[in-house]
N, C-alpha and C positions, 0 to 999 in steps of 0.2 A: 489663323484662318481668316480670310476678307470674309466681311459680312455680305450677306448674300443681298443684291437688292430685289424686292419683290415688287419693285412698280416698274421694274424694266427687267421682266423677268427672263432665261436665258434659252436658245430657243440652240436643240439639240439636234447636231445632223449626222447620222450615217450612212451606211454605202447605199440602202436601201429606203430608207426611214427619214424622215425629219418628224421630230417633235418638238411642235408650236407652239407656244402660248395659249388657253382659252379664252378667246373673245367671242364677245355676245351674240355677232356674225356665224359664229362658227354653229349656235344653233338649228338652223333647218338643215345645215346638211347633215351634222349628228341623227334630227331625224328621220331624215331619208332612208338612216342603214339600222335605224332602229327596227326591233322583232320583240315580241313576248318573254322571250326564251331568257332573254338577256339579266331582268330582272327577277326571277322567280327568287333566288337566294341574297338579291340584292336591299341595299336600304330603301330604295325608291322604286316607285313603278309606273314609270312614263307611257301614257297614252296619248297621248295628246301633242302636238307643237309648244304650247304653254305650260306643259310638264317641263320640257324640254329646258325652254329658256327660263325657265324658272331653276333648271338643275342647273346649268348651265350660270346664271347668275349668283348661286349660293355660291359655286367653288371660283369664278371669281373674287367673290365678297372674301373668302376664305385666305386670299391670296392677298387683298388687301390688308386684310387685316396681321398678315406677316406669318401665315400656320401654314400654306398650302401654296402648292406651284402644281395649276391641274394644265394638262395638255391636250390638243389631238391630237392623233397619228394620222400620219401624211405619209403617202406611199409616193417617193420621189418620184418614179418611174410618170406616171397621169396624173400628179399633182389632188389625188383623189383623197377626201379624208376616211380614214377606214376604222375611228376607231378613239376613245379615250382614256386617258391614266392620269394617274395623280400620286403625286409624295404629297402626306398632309399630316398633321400632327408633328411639325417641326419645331424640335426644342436644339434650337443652333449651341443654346450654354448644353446642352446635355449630349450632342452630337450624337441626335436619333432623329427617326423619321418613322412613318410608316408610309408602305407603298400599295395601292388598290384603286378602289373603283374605276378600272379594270375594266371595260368590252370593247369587242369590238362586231362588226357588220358581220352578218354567215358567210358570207365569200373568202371570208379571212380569216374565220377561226381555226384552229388546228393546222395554221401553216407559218412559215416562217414569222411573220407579225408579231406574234406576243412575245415569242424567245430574245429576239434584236429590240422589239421597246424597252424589255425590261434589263438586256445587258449594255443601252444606252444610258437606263437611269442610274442603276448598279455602278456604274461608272461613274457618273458624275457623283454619285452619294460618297461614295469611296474616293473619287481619286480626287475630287476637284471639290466639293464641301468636307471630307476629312471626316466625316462621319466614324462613328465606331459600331453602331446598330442600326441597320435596316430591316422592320417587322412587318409580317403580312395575317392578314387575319381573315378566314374565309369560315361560311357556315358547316356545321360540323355535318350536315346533311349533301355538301358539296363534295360528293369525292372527287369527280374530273379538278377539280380549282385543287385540293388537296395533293391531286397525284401532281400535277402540274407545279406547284410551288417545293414539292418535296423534290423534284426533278433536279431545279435549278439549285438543290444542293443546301436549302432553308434545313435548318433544323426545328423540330416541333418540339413545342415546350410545353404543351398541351390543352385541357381546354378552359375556356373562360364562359363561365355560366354565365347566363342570363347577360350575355355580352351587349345584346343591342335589342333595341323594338321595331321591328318590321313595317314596313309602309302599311301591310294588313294588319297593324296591331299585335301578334303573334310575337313572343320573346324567345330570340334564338340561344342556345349555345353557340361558341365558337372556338375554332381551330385557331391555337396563337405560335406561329412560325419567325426565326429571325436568322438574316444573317449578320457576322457581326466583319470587323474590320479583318479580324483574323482568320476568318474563313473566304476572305475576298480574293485572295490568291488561287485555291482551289475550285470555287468558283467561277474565276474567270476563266480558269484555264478549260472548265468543262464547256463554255460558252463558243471557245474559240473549237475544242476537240467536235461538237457538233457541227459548228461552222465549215470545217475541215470537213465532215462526213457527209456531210447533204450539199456542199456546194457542187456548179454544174461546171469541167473541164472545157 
């Protein structure tokens, strides 16, 4: 497998979707489509512009430092950004990753957007870094992120206490999901079967 470079990192296009690189830039319009709602279950809870490019420059930091390749979603169509993702916790010798922090703007939630981000990066994890695990971890009080990751066909492996510490302090349990290389098959094919089913003749 080529070693992945993280200082030119690799910017992901499909029919609908481009996912770019996070640059510092890309802060005010993140928070443009920013909403409350987004982080109730999340690690962080952006108020402010300066929350923003402060998240915004952790997961570049994250990225330099060789662990993380964070994105926004680019909706080809308006060149509009609608949205953020990240594979982080990259152990290239162990060929894992974890895939989340995860939202996007309310105009875009519960539609096409998260299905195609995520069988953009599902792809590249599997077909193009060679990966054998990709793991999703969401708060155990999250059922929509739950029913949603159990969709794309994740298997749950169950839960991990006192998983993480919340921006409010509060320590969650969590939801631990993965898919691995050998279920990438079945999974792509259910990406493309939906594809198939909701596109417009």
């Amino acid at each position: 497998m080529s070693i992945i470079s993280f200082h030119k990192p690799p910017v992901l296009r499909g029919e609908q979707l481009n996912l770019i690189p996070m640059e510092h830039e890309h802060a005010p319009f993140l928070f443009e489509i920013n909403h409350p709602d987004i982080w109730e279950f999340m690690l962080s809870n952006i108020k402010t512009l300066k929350d923003m490019e402060k998240w915004v420059a952790t997961a570049i930091q994250q990225r330099e430092h060789g662990t993380a390749l964070p994105f926004v979603v680019v909706l080809k169509e308006t060149n509009q950004i609608v949205g953020a993702t990240r594979l982080f916790d990259i152990i290239l010798g162990q060929k894992s990753c974890e895939l989340g922090h995860t939202w996007y703007g309310k105009d875009f939630q519960k539609t096409f957007v998260n299905s195609n981000a995520k069988n953009m990066l599902l792809t590249y994890c599997f077909e193009e870094l060679k990966l054998v695990r990709v793991q999703f971890t969401t708060d155990e009080r999250n059922k929509p992120s739950q029913n949603a990751i159990a969709r794309l066909g994740a298997v749950n492996e169950g839960r991990k206490r006192n998983g993480r510490v919340l921006a409010d302090g509060s320590v969650r349990d969590a939801i631990v999901y993965s898919i691995t290389n050998n279920d990438w098959i079945s999974v792509k094919q259910g990406f493309q079967d939906r594809d198939a089913k909701y596109s417009i003749k």
